[in-house]
C-alpha positions in Angstrom: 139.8 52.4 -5.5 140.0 53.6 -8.8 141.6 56.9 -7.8 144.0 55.3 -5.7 146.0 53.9 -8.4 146.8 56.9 -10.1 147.7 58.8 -7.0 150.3 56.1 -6.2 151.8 56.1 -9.6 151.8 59.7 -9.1 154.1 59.9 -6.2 156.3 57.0 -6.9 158.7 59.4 -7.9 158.9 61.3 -4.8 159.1 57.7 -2.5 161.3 56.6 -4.7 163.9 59.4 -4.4 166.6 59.3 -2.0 166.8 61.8 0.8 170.0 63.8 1.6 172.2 62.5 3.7 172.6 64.8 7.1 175.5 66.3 7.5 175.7 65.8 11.0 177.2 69.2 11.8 174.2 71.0 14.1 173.3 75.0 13.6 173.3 76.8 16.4 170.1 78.5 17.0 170.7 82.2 17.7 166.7 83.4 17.8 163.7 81.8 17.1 163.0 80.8 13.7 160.4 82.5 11.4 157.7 79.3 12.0 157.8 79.2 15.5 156.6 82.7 15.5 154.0 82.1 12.9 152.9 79.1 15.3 152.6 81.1 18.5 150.7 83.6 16.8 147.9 81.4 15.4 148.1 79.3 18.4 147.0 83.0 20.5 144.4 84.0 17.5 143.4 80.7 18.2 142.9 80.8 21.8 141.3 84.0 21.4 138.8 83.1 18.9 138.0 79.9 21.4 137.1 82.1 24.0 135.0 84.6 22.3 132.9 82.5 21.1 132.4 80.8 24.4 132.0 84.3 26.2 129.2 84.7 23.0 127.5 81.4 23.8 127.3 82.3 27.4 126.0 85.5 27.5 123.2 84.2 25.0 121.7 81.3 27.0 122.5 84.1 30.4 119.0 85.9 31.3 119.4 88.3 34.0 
């Protein structure tokens, strides 16, 4: 409780602030942007990770 004081003082600045108003004009969207890459790529190095180490876990407990 003690901590939580000083963090909300601390970002009563940025609550407080207004946010910019939209401009209401939409971008068209040519390609896909930069982040949804970056996501798609960690979500397959993800994926892959997952099922290494469930192939890993398998083969350990397998006796043949």
């Amino acid at each position: 409780m003690r901590v939580l004081l000083p963090l909300l003082l601390f970002a009563a600045p940025a609550l407080a602030a207004d946010p910019p108003p939209h401009s209401g004009v939409v971008k068209e969207r040519t390609a896909p942007e930069l982040s949804d890459i970056a996501l798609f790529v960690m979500a397959a190095a993800g994926l892959l990770l997952a099922r290494r180490a469930m192939r890993r876990r398998f083969d350990k407990h397998r006796e043949d």
